[in-house]
C-alpha positions, 0 to 999 in steps of 0.5 A: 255532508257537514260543513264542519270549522276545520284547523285550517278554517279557523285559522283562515278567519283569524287572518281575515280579521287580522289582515282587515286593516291591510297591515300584520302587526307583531301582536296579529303575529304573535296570535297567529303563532299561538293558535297555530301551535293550539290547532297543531298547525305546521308551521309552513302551513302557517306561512302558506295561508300567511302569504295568500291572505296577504296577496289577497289583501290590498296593497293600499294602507288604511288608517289602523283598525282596532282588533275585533275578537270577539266579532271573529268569535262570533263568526267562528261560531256562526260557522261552526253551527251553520248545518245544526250540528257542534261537533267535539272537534268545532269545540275544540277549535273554538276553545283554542281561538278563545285562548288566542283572542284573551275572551273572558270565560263568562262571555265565551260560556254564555255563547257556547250555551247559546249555540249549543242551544241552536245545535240542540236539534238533530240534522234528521229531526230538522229534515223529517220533522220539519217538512210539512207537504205543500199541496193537501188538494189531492191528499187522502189520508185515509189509506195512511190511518188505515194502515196504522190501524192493521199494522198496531192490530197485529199486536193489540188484538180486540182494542180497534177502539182505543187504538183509534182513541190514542190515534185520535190524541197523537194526530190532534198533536196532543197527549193521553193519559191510560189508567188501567190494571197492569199487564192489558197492554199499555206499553206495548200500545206505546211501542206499536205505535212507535214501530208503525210510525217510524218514531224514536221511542222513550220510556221511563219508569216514574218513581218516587226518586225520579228527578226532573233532570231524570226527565227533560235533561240538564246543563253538563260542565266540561272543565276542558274548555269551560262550556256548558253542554246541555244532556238531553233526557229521554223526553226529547223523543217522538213517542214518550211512555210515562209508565205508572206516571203517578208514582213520581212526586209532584216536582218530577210530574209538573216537569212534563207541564211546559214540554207537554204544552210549549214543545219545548224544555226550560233549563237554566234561562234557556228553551230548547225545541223537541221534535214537532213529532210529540206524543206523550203516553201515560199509564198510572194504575187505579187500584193501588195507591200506595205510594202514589201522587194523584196528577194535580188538575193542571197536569190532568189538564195537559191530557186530550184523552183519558182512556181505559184499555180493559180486559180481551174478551175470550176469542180476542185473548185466545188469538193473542196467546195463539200469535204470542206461540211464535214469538213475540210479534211486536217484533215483527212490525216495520213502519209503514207511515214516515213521520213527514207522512204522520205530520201531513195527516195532522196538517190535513186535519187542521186546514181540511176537517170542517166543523160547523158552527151549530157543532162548536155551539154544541159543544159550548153548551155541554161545556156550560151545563157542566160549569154549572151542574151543582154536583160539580165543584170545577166543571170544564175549562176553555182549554177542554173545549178546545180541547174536544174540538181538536179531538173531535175533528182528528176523530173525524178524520180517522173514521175516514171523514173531513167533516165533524158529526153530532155522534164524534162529540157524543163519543169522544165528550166523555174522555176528553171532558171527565178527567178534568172535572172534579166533584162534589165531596158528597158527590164521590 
């Protein structure tokens, strides 16, 4: 249950500071009164917590004190978003005591944005997202994969290998960037991975007239008490699908540059987290380029993998038009792995999968033969390295191992590295 700032305790906190040097004086009164009449506060109510906090307090008389409202304020606020949550109403209440109290509008806007920042994650995300487990000695997260697998292949039929390439991305807690013709089943890749996890799903449809705001959310003004609430766009998700992201212009697409890489989103001087559960899925098609912005290499850069799902084969879309008779079955997947059991995985990934030093210095010299290969104007950053690295251990992992390979680089050194390179202008 929510610990919420009631009337009562707000009112509770101005006695407590008032009463603070053992004596009531008629200005204490007077705010007293004020705020009882903005809460809506009987007036027997009023004298009832009057008289407690007066009996409470000792009988004996100190030197005056000088009224500290803005420290009551703050420990109002500090009240009011101890179980992560601002309700309207602790808005209201925190409106009606800065009245009482005469605090300036600038200050009172900068600590509502402040707190408004700390409430900005919900109680779930906090609980499942955050939760890592404690003890990886006996834990298998082969049976977890497994079922994540057959559960997606019961919507996208005949693509084990890119199901397993964007399980790979998500559970190196990174980013893929499909290019594809429409219609081979991207979004609907996206969604089954969502249903299967137990994740929030976001999609938005890139255009030319999407803004940033559209995307990572902005600061909304409420006249009513004059702070500033922040809008959360569909980016504050689990799994967000970027459809046809190569439509939007350069502004919108390098608003996905800080959330992509930092976990979090910039707006007006202030950051705020997104869930630890992040996974963005691109799509943008190769074959029209007709009002499109190719993604600049920075933005390319962001993408552990850049894969390409292809056409079914004949047996494999037969199977699909013969599920597809039925109903949809997309709408028939439960999850079947929780977020805190997805988030294990990864965990499991980072502290268990070896990779021995000989790999790392594989992968070092593909980086530096690519550097210098004279076909090749920009050859693989350091980020890419580690970025193959990353990929090649969750790669491991979902193939049911906890050590690295020779043969996971040589499949997985094409996706990761080729985006990033750029050729030769003779070379295209």
């Amino acid at each position: 249950m929510n610990k919420e700032l009631s009337a009562a305790d707000t009112m509770k906190l101005l006695l407590i500071e008032a009463l603070r040097d053992k004596r009531l004086d008629e200005t204490d009164k007077q705010k007293i009164i004020k705020l009882a009449d903005l809460l809506g506060i009987s007036k027997t109510k009023v004298e009832q917590q009057l008289h407690e906090s007066i009996a409470a307090a000792d009988a004996a008389q100190d030197a005056p004190r000088h009224f500290d409202g803005k420290a009551l304020f703050l420990s109002a606020c500090d009240y009011a978003s101890a179980d992560g949550v601002l309700s309207e109403l602790e808005k209201k209440h925190l409106f009606a005591l800065k009245e009482v109290l005469k605090i300036e509008d600038d200050w009172y806007r900068r600590r509502m944005q402040e707190i408004t920042i700390l409430c900005n994650t919900s109680k779930d995300e906090i609980l499942d997202d955050n939760a890592d487990i404690s003890d990886l000695a006996n834990f298998d997260p082969a049976p977890f994969i497994a079922k994540i697998i057959n559960n997606i292949e019961k919507v996208i039929v005949g693509k084990t290998e890119v199901i397993k390439q964007v399980l790979t991305a998500a559970l190196a807690n990174s980013h893929a960037l499909l290019e594809d013709v429409p219609g081979t089943g991207k979004t609907m890749l996206a969604r089954a991975l969502a249903a299967t996890i137990d994740c929030n799903f976001k999609r938005v449809q890139f255009t030319p007239d999407l803004l940033p705001m559209d995307v990572t959310g902005t600061m909304i003004y409420n006249p009513s008490d004059s702070s500033f609430s922040f809008k959360r766009g569909p980016v504050f998700t689990n799994i967000f699908l970027a459809d046809e992201i190569n439509r939007a212009t350069p502004r919108t697409q390098s608003s996905l540059l800080e959330v992509m890489e930092e976990r979090q989103v910039s707006i007006d001087g202030a950051a705020f987290a997104i869930p630890n559960v992040f996974f963005v899925l691109a799509t943008q098609n190769p074959v029209e380029q007709h009002g499109t912005y190719p993604l600049p290499e920075a933005q390319l850069d962001r993408f552990l993998l850049k894969l390409s799902m292809g056409y079914p084969d004949r047996s494999h879309e037969r199977d699909m038009l013969t599920a597809r008779r039925s109903g949809n079955p997309l709408a028939a997947l439960r999850p079947i792995v929780s977020r805190r059991e997805f988030r294990s995985i990864q965990q499991y990934i980072r502290e268990k999968v070896a990779i021995s030093q000989e790999l790392l210095d594989y992968i070092l010299a593909l980086a530096e033969a690519l550097r210098q290969h004279p076909e090749l104007v920009l050859g693989p950053s350091p980020r890419a390295s580690i970025a193959l690295m990353g990929a090649v251990r969750a790669w491991a992992c979902v193939c049911g191992r906890n050590y690295v390979i020779p043969d996971d680089i040589k499949m997985l050194v094409g996706p990761v590295f080729a985006h990033r390179l750029v050729l030769q202008p003779h070379a295209l």
